[in-house]
C-alpha positions in Angstrom: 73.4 30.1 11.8 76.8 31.6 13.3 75.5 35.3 11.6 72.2 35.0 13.8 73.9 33.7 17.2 76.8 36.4 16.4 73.8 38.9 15.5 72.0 37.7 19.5 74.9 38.0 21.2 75.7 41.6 19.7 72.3 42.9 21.1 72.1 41.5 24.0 75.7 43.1 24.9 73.5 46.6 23.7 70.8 46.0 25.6 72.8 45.4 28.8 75.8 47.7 28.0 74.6 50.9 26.2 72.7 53.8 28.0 69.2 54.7 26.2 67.9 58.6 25.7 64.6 58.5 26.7 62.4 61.8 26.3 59.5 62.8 26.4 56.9 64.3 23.9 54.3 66.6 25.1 51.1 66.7 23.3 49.7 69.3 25.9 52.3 72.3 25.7 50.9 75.1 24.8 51.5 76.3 21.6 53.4 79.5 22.1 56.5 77.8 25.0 58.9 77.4 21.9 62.1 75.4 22.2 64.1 78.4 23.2 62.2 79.0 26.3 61.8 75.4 27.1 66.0 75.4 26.9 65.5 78.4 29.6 63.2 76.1 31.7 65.5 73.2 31.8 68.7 75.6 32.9 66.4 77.1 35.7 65.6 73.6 36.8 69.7 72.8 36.8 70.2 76.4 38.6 67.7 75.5 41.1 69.2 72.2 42.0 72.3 73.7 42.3 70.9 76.2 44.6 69.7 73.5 46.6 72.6 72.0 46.8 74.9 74.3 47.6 72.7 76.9 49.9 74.9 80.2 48.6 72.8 83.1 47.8 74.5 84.1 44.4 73.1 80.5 43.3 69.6 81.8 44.3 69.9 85.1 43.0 71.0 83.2 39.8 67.7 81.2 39.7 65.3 84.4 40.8 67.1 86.0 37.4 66.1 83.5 35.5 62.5 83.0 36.8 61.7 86.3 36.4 63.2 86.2 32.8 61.0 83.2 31.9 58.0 84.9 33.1 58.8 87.7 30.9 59.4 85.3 27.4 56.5 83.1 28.5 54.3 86.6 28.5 55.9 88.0 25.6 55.0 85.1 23.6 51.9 84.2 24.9 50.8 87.8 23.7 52.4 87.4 20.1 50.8 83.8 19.9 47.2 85.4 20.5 48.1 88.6 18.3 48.7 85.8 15.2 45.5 83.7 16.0 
């Protein structure tokens, strides 16, 4: 009796207190955007906010760089993904 009430009060304290991860799992990605380019993707996304943000041009040359590098890996794999299959 005092285990479950101790045991009720423990999650509810979790539930209300501890942050959860949520993410998300993507049945639709193409097959070739690997985890290192999707890494790439997420840092352009915090670059671009940034960039936003702050309005300095060295932030948006930052982001150009790493659009155009993006483009380049998603190519480079798309064509190695189709050379396999």
């Amino acid at each position: 009796m005092i285990y479950t009430i101790t045991l009720l009060k423990i999650l509810i304290l979790i539930e209300k207190h501890v942050p959860t991860k949520t993410f998300t799992i993507r049945a639709s990605d193409k097959p070739y955007i690997t985890t290192s380019i999707r890494r790439r993707m997420s840092q352009m996304k915090r670059i671009y906010k940034r960039a936003v943000r702050c309005d300095n041009p060295h932030h948006w040359q930052q982001f150009r760089n790493i659009c155009n590098e993006i483009i380049t890996l998603v190519r480079n794999a798309k064509r190695d993904y189709q050379i396999k299959h």
